[in-house]
C-alpha positions in Angstrom: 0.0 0.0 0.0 2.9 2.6 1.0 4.5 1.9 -2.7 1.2 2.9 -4.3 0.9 6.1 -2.6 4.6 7.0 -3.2 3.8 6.2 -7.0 0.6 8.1 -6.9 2.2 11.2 -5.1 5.3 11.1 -7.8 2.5 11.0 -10.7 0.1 13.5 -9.3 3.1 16.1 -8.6 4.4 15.5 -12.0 1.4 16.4 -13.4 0.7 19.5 -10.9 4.2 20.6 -12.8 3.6 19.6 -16.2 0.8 21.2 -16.1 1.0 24.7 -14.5 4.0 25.1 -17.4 2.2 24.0 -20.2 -1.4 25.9 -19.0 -0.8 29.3 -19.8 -1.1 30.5 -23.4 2.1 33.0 -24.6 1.2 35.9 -26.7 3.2 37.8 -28.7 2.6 40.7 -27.2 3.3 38.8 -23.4 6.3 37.6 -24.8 7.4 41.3 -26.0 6.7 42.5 -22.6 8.7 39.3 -21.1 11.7 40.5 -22.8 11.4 44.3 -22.1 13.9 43.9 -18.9 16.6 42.0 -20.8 16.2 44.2 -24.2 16.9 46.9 -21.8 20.2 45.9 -19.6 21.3 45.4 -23.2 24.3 48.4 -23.9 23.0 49.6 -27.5 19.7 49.1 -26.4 19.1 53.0 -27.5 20.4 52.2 -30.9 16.9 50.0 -31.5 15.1 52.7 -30.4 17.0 56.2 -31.7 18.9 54.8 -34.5 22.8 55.8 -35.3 23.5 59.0 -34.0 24.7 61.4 -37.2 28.3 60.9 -36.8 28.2 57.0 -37.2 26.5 57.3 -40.4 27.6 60.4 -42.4 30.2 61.4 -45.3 32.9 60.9 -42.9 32.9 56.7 -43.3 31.6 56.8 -47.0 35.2 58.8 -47.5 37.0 56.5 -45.9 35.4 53.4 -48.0 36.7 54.3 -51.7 37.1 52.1 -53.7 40.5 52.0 -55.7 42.8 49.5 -57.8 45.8 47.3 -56.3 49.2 49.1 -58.2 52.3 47.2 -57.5 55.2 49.6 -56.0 58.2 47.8 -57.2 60.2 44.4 -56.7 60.8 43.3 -53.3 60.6 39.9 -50.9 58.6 39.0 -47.7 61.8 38.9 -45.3 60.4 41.9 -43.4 56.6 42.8 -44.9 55.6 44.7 -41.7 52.2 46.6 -43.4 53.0 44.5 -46.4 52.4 41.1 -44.8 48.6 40.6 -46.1 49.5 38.0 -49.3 47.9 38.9 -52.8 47.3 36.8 -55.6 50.1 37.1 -58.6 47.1 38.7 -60.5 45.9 40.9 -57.9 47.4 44.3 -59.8 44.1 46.1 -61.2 41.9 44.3 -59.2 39.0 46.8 -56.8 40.0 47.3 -53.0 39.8 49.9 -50.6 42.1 52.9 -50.9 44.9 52.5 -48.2 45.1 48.8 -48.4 49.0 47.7 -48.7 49.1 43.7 -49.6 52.4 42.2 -51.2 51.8 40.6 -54.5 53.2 37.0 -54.9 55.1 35.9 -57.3 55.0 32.4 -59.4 57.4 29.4 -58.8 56.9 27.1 -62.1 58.9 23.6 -61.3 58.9 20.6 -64.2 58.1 17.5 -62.3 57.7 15.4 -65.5 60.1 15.6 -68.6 60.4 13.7 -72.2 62.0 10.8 -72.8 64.9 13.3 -74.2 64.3 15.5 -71.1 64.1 18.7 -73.7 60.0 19.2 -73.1 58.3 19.3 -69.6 54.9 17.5 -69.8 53.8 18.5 -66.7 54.8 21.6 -64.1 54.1 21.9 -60.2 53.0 25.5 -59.8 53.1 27.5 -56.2 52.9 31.2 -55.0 56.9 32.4 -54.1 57.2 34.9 -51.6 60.9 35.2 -52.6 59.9 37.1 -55.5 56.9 39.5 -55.4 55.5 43.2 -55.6 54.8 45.3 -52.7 51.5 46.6 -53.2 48.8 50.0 -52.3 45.2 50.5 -53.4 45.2 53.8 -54.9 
C-alpha cells in the first residue's frame, strides 16, 4: 500500500508541474513585454530605439570606404613585410580594394616535375605562390 501512494504522489506532482507550465497560453505581445527587462540591460539598447547617431553614419565613413585598384610599387621579398604582410594573388594588380590597403603581390614558382624521354620538353609543371619574388602593393 505505501508503494502505491509514493507512486501516486510522484505522478500527481508531476502532473501538478507539467501542467502549471504548459497551462498558460504566450502571446506575442506577453512575450514582447517578457523581454522588455533583458532588451533593456542590453548596452545599444538606444540604438533599437534612436537609431545611429549622425556621426556613425555620415560622409565621414563613405570617404573612408573608396574604392581603388591594387598598383604594384616595385620588386621586393617578404623577409620583413611589416604593413605589407597581407598575401595577394600574382594577379591581384588592377583588381577593386579599398584605398589605403598595402598587400604584397606573390610571385609564381613554375617547377617541371615530368620531362620527355629526351628531357628537352616538360609535360607536366608543379606551380606555387613564391614569396621570394613579389610586388609590394597599395590600393590607390
Amino acid at each position: 500500500m505505501k508503494m502505491k501512494k509514493k507512486i501516486l504522489a510522484t505522478v500527481l506532482f508531476g502532473c501538478a508541474l507539467s501542467g502549471s507550465a504548459f497551462a498558460e497560453k504566450v502571446t506575442y505581445e506577453k512575450a514582447l513585454a517578457d523581454a522588455k527587462a533583458y532588451q533593456d540591460s542590453l548596452p545599444n539598447h538606444e540604438n533599437a530605439v534612436s537609431g545611429l547617431e549622425p556621426w556613425e553614419a555620415g560622409d565621414t565613413t563613405a570617404a573612408a570606404n573608396q574604392m581603388g585598384k591594387w598598383v604594384k610599387l616595385g620588386s621586393s621579398t617578404m623577409l620583413n613585410a611589416g604593413q605589407y604582410a597581407s598575401v595577394l594573388s600574382p594577379n591581384a594588380a588592377g583588381q577593386s580594394c579599398l584605398k589605403g590597403e598595402k598587400g604584397f603581390i606573390a610571385g609564381i614558382k613554375k617547377e617541371c616535375i615530368q620531362w620527355n624521354s629526351g628531357g628537352s620538353f616538360c609535360y607536366k609543371e608543379k606551380i606555387s605562390l613564391s614569396m621570394d619574388t613579389g610586388f609590394k602593393a597599395e590600393c590607390r
